[in-house]
C-alpha positions in Angstrom: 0.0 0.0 0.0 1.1 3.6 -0.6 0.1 6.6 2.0 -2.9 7.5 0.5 -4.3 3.7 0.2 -3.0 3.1 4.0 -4.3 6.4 5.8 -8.0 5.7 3.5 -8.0 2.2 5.1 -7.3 3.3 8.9 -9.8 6.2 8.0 -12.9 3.6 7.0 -11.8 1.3 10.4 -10.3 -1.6 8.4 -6.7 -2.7 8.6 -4.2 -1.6 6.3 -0.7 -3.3 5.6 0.8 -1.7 8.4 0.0 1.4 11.0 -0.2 4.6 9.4 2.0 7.2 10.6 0.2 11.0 10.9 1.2 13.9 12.2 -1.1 17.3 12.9 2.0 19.1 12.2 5.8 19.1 12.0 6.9 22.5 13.8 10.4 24.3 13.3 12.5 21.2 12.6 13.5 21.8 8.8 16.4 24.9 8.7 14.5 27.3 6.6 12.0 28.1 9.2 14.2 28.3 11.8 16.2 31.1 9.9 12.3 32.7 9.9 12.2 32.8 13.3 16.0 34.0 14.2 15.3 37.0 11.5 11.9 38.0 13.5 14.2 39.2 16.6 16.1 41.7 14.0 13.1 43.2 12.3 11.5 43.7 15.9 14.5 45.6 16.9 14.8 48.0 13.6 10.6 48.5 14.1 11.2 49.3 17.9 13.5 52.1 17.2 11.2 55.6 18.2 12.8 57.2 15.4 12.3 53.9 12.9 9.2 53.2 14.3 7.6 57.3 13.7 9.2 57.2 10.0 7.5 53.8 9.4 4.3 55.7 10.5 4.8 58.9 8.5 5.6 56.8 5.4 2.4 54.9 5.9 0.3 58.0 6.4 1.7 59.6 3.5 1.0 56.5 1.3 -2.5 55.8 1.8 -4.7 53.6 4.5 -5.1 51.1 1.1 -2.1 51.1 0.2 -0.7 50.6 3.6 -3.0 47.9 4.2 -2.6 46.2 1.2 1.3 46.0 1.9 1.0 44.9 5.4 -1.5 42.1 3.8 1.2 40.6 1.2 4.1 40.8 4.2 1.6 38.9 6.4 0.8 36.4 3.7 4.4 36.1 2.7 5.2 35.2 6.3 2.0 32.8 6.9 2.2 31.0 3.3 6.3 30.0 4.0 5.8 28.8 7.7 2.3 27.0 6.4 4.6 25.3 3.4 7.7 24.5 5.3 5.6 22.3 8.0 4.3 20.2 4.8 8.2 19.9 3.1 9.1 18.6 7.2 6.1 15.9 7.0 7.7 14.7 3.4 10.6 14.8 4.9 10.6 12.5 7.5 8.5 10.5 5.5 4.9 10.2 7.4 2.0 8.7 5.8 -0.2 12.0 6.3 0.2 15.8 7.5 -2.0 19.1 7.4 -2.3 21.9 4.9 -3.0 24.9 7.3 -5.9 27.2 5.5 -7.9 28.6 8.1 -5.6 31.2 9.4 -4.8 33.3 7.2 -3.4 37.2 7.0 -5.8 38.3 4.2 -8.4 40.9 4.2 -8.6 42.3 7.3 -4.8 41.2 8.6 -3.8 43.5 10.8 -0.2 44.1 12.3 1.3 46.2 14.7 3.7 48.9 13.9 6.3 47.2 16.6 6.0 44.0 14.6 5.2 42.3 18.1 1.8 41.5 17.2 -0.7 40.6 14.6 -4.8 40.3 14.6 -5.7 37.7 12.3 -9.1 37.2 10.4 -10.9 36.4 13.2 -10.0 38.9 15.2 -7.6 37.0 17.5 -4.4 38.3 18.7 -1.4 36.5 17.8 2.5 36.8 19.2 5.6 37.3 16.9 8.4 36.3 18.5 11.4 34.0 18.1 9.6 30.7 18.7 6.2 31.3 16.9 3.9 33.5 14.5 0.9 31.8 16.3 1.4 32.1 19.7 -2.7 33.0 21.2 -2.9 36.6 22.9 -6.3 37.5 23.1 -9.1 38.1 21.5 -11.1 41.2 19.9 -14.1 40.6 18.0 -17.4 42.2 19.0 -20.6 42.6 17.4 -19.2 46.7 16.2 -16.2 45.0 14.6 -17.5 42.1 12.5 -19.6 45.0 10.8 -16.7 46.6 9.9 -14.9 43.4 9.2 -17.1 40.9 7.8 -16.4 36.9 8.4 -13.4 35.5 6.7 -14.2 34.4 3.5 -14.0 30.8 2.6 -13.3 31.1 -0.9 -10.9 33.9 -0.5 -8.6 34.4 -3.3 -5.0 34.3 -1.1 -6.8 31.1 1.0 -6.8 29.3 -2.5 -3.3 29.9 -3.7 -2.3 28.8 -0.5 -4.2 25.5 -0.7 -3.0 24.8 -4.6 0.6 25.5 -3.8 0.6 23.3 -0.6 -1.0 20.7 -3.1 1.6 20.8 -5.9 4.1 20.8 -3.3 3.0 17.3 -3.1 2.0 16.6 -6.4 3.5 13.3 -6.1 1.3 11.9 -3.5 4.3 10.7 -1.5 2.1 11.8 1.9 -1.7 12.2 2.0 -1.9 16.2 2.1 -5.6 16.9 4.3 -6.6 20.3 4.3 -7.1 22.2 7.6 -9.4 25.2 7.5 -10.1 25.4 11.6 -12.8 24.3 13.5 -16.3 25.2 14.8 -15.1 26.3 18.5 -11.7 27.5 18.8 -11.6 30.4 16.1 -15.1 32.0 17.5 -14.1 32.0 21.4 -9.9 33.0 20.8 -11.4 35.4 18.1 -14.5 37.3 21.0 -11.7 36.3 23.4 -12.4 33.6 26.7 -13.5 36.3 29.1 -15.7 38.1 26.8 -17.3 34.9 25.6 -17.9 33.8 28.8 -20.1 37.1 29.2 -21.8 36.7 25.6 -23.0 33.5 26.7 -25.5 35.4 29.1 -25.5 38.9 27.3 -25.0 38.8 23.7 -26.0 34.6 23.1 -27.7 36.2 19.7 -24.3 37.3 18.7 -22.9 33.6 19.5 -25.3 32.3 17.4 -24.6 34.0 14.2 -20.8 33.8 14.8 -21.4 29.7 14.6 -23.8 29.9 12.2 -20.7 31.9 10.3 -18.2 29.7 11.3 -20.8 26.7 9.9 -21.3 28.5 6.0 -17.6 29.0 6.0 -16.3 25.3 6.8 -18.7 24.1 4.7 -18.0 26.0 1.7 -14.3 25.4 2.3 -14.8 22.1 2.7 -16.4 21.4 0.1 -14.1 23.1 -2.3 -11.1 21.1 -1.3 -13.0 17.9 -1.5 -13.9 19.1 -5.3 -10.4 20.2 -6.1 -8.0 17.3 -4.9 -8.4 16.7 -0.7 -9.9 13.8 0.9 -9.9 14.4 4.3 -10.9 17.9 5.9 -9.0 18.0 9.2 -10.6 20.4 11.7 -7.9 22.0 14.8 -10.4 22.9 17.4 -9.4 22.8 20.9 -12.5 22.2 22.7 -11.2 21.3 26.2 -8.8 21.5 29.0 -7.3 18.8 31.0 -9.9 19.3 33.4 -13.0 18.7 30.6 -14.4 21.0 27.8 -14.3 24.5 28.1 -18.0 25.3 27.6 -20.9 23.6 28.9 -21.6 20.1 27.2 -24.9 21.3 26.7 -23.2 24.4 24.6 -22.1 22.2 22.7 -25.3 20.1 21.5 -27.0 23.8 21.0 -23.8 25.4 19.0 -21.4 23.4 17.7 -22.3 20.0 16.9 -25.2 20.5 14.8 -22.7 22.8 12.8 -20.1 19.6 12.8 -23.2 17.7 11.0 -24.1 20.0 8.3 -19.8 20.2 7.5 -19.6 16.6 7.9 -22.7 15.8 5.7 -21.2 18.0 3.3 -18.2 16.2 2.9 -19.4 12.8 2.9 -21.6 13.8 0.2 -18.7 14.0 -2.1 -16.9 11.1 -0.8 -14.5 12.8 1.9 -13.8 12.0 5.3 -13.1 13.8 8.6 -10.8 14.5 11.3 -11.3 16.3 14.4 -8.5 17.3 16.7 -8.6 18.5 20.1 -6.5 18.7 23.2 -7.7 18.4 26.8 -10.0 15.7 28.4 -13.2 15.1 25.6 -14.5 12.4 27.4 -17.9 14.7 28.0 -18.0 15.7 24.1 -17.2 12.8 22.5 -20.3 11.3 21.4 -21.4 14.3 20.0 -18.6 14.6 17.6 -19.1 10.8 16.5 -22.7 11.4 16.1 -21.8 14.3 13.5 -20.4 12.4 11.8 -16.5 13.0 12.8 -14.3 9.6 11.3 -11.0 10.1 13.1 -10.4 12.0 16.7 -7.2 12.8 17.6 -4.9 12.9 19.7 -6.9 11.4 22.7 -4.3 13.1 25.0 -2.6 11.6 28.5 -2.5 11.4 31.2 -6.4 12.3 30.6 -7.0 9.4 27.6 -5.9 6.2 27.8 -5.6 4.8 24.3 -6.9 1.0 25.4 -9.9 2.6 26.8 -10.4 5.1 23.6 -10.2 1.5 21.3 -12.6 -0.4 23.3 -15.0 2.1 23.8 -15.3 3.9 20.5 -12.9 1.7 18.0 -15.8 1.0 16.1 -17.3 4.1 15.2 -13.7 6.2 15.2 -10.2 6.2 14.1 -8.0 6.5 16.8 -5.2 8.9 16.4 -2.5 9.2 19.6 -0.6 9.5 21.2 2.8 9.7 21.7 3.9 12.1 24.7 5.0 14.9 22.8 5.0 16.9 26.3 8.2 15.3 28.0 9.1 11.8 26.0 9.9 12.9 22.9 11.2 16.0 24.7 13.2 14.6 26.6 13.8 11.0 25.7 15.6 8.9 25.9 15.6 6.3 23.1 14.3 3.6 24.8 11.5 5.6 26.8 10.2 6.9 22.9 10.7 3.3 22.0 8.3 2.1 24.9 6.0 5.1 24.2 5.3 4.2 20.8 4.8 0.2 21.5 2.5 1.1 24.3 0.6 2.8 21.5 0.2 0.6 18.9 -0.3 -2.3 21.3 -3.2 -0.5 23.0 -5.0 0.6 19.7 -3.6 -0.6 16.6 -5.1 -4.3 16.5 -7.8 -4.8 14.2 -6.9 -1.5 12.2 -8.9 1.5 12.4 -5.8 3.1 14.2 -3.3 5.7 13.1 0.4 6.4 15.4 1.4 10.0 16.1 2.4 12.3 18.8 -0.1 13.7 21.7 -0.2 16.9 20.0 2.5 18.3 17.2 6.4 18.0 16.6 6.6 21.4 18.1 9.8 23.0 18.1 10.9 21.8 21.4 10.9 18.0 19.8 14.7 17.1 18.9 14.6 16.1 15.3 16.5 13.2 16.3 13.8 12.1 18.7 11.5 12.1 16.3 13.2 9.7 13.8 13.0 7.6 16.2 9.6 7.3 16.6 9.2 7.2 13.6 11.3 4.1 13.3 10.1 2.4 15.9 6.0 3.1 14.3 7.4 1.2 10.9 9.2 -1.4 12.8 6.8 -2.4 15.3 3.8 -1.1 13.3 3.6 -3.9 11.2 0.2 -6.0 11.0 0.7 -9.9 10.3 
């Protein structure tokens, strides 16, 4: 079987020639990006300069609100669209069986970003750190009911969100990895873009205002979805951090009002034209599970310890789900060493993998605190060990 044939297989519940090896994403561990991040520091420095700073801002007054705009736009895409590409050339390179192709956040229409270059807003309105380490480190939130009409939603079909998609896709023209597209999720954009705090008031005061954000957020994943099922994807992967360790972040029954009956109208939507799903989230889901799998969600990942156990994950939903997990990302493949990665990733595939429907990768992502050489072993203990008879 090739990558595409094996992922399909785990993806449907059946056993393929050996355990497929899939990775949400591959962070900072290919050169390039590194050299990104240690040219952020310098550009921070020139931008902080009071007098740097106050000619940056008398050039930009003196060009134009558009034309400022529109250049601040193509620097934030230029920025977003290399880190977004460089995490698929990492999955190829370590050879995986499948990664992500990052499309729902994007610097496009209403990018915004701050004149010390410390700071960006995204499309949602969420607040994101530029530092040495990250472009997408969470800050805070800002959207209210007075912004998004002077914003407007993100656009699902948005001109820069495509080119981004087709480029990630003839990056792998060759099909050497199954490429699934990633345009968000139903939660996590909506309550980082209003911000926790202020959700957490909108529930009581604004819940009108919820409700057409996730009605929104439901016409956009859908739309997206369905145009990268159409144009060369097979699997929609949806990043939407639901819950802490501690359970989800909203009330359960927020869930079954807001979000899930959004997840089945997507999911529909995608099945329709002979895609599949995947549905990531950290934290303990044991209380939201169900109402994933009834959407219609085919793979969950990444079931995260010490709050999951994988055993428990296969016996009690193995034959509704694909089970992705879940390596220890947090301090095993961290800090190793060899042996304790080795026994991580047996513990794995001897909890989940028998009878197929089962798919190795790390608790999370490869952030950038993963040694690259830690990794390479994992991954050569998943092909060694990984093997169905």
């Amino acid at each position: 079987m090739d990558s595409r044939d094996r992922v399909l297989t785990a993806l449907d519940g059946d056993q393929p020639d050996q355990v497929p090896l899939f990775e949400l994403a591959i962070d900072n561990s290919q050169n390039n990006l590194k050299t990104l991040y240690n040219f952020i520091p310098g550009i921070q420095k020139l931008m902080q300069n009071k007098f740097n700073n106050t000619l940056i801002r008398f050039l930009g007054k003196a060009a134009g609100k558009r034309i400022t705009n529109t250049l601040i736009r193509k620097i934030g895409m230029k920025g977003g669209k290399f880190a977004t590409l460089t995490l698929v050339k990492a999955a190829r390179h370590f050879g995986i069986d499948a990664t992500t192709l990052m499309i729902g956040i994007l610097f496009a229409s209403n990018f915004k970003l701050s004149s010390r270059f410390d700071y960006y807003v995204d499309e949602y309105g969420r607040m994101g750190a530029i530092n040495k380490d990250t472009l997408t480190w969470y800050k805070g939130g800002i959207m209210t009911p007075e912004l998004l009409d002077e914003w407007g939603f993100p656009k699902p079909l948005e001109p820069s969100r495509l080119e981004l998609y087709h480029e990630g896709l003839e990056l792998n023209k060759d099909n050497k990895i199954m490429l699934m597209a990633m345009p968000g999720g139903m939660f996590q954009p909506i309550v980082e873009g209003v911000g926790y705090e202020r959700f957490c008031y909108y529930i009581y005061d604004k819940p009108s205002f919820l409700r057409k954000l996730f009605a929104l957020q439901t016409k956009y994943l859908t739309e997206l979805s369905k145009y990268c099922i159409e144009n060369g994807t097979e699997c929609i992967a949806f990043a939407d951090d639901s819950c802490y360790k501690s359970g989800p972040m909203i009330s359960p029954k927020l869930f079954e009002k807001w979000i899930f009956p959004g997840y089945k109208k997507i999911c529909n939507a995608i099945h329709k034209r002979g895609g599949k799903t995947l549905l990531h989230s950290d934290g303990d889901t044991h209380m939201i599970i169900d109402g994933w799998i009834k959407a219609g969600i085919d793979a969950i990942h990444p079931f995260e310890p010490p709050m999951w156990d994988l055993k428990e994950a296969k016996e009690n939903w193995g034959d509704k789900i694909c089970i992705c997990g879940n390596v220890d990302c947090g301090i095993a493949l961290v800090y190793g060493p060899k042996q304790r990665i080795i026994d991580e990733v047996k513990r794995c595939i001897n909890a989940a993998a028998e009878g197929g429907g089962y798919m190795l990768s790390s608790s999370n992502t490869i952030h950038y605190g993963v040694p690259i050489k830690n990794y390479e072993i994992m991954v050569e203990t998943g092909r060694k060990y990984g093997v169905y008879r």
